[in-house]
C-alpha positions in Angstrom: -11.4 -14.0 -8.9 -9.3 -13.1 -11.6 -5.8 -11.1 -12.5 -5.5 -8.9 -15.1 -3.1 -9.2 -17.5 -5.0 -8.0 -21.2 -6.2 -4.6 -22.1 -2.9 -2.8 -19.7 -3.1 0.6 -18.7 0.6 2.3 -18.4 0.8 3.3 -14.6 3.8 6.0 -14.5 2.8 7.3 -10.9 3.0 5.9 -7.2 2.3 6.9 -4.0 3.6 5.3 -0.5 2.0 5.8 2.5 5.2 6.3 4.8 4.1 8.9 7.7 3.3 6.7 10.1 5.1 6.2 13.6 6.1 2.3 13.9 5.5 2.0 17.8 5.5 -2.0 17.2 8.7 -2.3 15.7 10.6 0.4 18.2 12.2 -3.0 20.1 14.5 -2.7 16.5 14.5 1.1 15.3 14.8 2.8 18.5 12.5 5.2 17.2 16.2 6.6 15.6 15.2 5.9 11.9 11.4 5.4 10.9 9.7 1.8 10.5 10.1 2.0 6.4 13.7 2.2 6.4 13.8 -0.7 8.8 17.3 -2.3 7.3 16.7 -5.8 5.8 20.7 -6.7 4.9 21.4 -5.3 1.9 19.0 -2.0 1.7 16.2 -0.3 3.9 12.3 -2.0 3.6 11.3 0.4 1.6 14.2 0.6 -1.1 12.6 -2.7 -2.2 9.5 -1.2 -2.9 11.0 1.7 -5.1 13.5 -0.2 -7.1 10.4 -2.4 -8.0 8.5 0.6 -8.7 11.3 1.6 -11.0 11.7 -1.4 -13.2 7.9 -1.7 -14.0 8.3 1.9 -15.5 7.0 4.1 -12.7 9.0 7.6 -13.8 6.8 10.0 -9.7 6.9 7.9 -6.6 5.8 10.4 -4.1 6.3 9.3 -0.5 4.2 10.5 2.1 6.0 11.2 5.0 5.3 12.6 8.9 7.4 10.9 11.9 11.4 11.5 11.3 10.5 13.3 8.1 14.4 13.7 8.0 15.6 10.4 7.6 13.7 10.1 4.3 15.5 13.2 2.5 18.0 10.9 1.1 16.2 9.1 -1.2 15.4 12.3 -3.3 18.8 12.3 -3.6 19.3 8.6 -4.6 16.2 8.5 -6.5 15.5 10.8 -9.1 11.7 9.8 -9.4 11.1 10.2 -5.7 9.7 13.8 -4.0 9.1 13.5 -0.5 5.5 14.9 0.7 5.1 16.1 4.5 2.3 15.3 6.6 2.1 17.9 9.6 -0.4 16.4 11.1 0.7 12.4 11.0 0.5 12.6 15.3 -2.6 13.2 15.1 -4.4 12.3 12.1 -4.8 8.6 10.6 -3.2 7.4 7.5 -6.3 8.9 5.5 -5.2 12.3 5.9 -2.0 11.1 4.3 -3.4 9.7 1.5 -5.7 12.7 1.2 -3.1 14.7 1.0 -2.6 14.0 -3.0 -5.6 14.8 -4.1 -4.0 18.3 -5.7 -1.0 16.3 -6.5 -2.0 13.1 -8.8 -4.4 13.0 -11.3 -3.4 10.4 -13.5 -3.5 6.8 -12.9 -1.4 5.3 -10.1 -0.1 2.7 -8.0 -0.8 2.7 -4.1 1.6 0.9 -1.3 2.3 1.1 2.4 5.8 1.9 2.9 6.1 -1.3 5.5 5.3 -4.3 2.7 8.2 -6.6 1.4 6.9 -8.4 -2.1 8.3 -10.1 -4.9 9.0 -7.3 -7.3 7.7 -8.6 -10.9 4.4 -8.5 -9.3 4.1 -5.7 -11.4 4.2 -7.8 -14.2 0.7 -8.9 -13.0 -0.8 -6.5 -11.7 -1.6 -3.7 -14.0 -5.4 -1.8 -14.5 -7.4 -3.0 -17.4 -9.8 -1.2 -19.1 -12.7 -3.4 -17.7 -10.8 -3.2 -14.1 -9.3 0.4 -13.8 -9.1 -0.2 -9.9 -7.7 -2.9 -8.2 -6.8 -4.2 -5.0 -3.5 -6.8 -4.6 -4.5 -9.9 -2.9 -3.1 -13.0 -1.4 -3.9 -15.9 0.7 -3.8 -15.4 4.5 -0.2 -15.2 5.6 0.6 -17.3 8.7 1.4 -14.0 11.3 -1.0 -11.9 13.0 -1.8 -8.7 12.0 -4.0 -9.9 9.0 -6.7 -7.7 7.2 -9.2 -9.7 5.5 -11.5 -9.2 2.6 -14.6 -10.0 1.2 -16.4 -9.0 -2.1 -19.0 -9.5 -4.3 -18.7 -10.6 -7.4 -15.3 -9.6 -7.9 -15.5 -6.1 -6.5 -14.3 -5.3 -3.0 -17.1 -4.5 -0.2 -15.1 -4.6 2.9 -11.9 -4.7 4.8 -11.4 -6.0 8.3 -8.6 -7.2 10.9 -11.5 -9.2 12.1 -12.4 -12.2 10.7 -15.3 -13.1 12.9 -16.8 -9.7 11.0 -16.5 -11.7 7.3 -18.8 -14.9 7.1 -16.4 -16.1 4.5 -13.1 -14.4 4.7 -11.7 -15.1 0.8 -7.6 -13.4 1.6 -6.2 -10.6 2.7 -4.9 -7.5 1.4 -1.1 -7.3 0.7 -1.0 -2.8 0.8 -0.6 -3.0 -2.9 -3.8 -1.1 -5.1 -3.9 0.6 -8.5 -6.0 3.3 -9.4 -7.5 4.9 -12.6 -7.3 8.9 -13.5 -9.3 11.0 -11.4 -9.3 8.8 -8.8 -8.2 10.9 -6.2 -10.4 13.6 -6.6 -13.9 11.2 -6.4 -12.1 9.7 -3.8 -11.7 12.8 -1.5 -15.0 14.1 -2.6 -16.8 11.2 -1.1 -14.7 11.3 1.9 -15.7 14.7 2.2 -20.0 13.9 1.9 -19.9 11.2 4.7 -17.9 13.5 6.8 -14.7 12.0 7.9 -12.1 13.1 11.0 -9.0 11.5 10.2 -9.2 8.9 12.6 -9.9 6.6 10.3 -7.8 4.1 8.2 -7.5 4.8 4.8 -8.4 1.3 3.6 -11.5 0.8 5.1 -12.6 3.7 3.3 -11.8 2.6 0.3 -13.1 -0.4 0.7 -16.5 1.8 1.9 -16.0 3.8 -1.4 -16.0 0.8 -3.2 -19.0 -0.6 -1.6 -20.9 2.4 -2.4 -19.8 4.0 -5.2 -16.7 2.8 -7.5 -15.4 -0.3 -8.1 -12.5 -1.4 -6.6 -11.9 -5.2 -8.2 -9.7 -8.1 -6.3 -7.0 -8.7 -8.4 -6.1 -12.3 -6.1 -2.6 -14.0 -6.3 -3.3 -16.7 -3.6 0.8 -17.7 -3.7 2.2 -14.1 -3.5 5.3 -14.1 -1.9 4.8 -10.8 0.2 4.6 -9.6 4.3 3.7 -6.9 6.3 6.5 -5.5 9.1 4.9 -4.5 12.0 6.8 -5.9 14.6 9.7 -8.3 15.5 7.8 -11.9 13.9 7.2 -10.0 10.8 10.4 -9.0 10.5 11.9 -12.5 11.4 9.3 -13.8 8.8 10.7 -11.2 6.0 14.7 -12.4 6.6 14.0 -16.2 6.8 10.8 -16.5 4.2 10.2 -13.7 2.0 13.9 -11.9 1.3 15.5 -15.2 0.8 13.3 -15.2 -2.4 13.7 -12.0 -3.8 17.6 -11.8 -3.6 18.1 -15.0 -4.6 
């Protein structure tokens, strides 16, 4: 597996799955302010995530947003790149239906993240589309917490996505929440979602990783040493202070 780092395409969108309702991490929040703007001493989780967004050049972050919708509004305010985007239906509908939500919205090429990820923020240094891989998944080694999702692909292009690993002969990593995507993306995406006949129950990555199995490739862009973590519940979060911040504020 390779990165990519010849041939760049500029990426000057992003969107960030944020509508989801946190129920793991509640023992913290209090269900009082949603899971993304968890604080993490200096600035809430998902701060991180913009101001790396920022310094790699992305000018739209769109932020998909459903459970205490509210609590977001400020960083429209703060951020003059960000637009909040409701989801009515996040109860009830998976984060698919959030995601499908920009199909109107973005045509150009773009970056995708879950609002819940702490990462080193040059990554985007790295990571960027080539002409030979227009879309990529971010990967890294298996972190040592639970909640993994693990890959596997063939020759370099994604085929599925699983918390699982008894479903993966060979799991190769896991993904980090961090993919790029080539112009027109959204719109094949959502047309394909459309043919097999989805209900919004399901994830939004293991369609992907469907779409790429069937029709586009989506290619593993792998950084085994990624200094990164998911924040689903108290661990992670304990993980993020004592492991991951410590090296991005340093």
């Amino acid at each position: 597996m390779n990165t990519f780092i010849h041939d760049e395409m500029e990426i000057k969108t992003a969107i960030i799955l944020a509508a989801g309702k946190g129920t793991r991490l509640r023992s913290v929040t209090g269900d009082e302010i949603p899971k993304p703007l968890t604080p993490l001493k200096e600035q809430p989780l998902i701060e991180y995530s913009i101001q790396a967004l920022r310094s790699a050049g992305v000018q739209k972050i769109l932020i998909g947003c459903g459970h205490l919708l509210p609590e977001f509004n400020y960083l429209e305010k703060k951020y003059s790149e960000v637009e909040i985007v409701e989801n009515p239906f996040y109860d009830t509908r998976a984060s698919i239906y959030t995601l499908l939500m920009f199909e109107s919205l973005v045509d150009e090429p773009f970056y995708l993240l879950e609002a819940d990820i702490l990462f080193e923020p040059t990554i985007f240094e790295r990571f960027t589309p080539t002409d030979d891989n227009q879309n990529l998944i971010l990967t890294s080694a298996p972190l040592n917490l639970d909640d993994n999702v693990y890959f596997s692909s063939e020759a370099g292009r994604l085929t599925k996505l699983t918390k699982n690993a008894e479903k993966i002969v060979d799991p190769e990593g896991v993904m980090t929440g961090i993919w790029a995507f080539s112009a027109g993306f959204m719109k094949r995406f959502t047309t394909f979602c459309k043919q097999i006949n989805i209900d919004y129950s399901e994830d939004y990555e293991v369609l992907l990783a469907q779409y790429s199995s069937e029709q586009e490739a989506i290619s593993i862009a792998h950084f085994p040493e990624l200094n990164w973590c998911e924040i689903d519940n108290e661990d992670h979060l304990e993980f993020a202070l004592t492991d991951v911040l410590p090296k991005i504020i340093q």
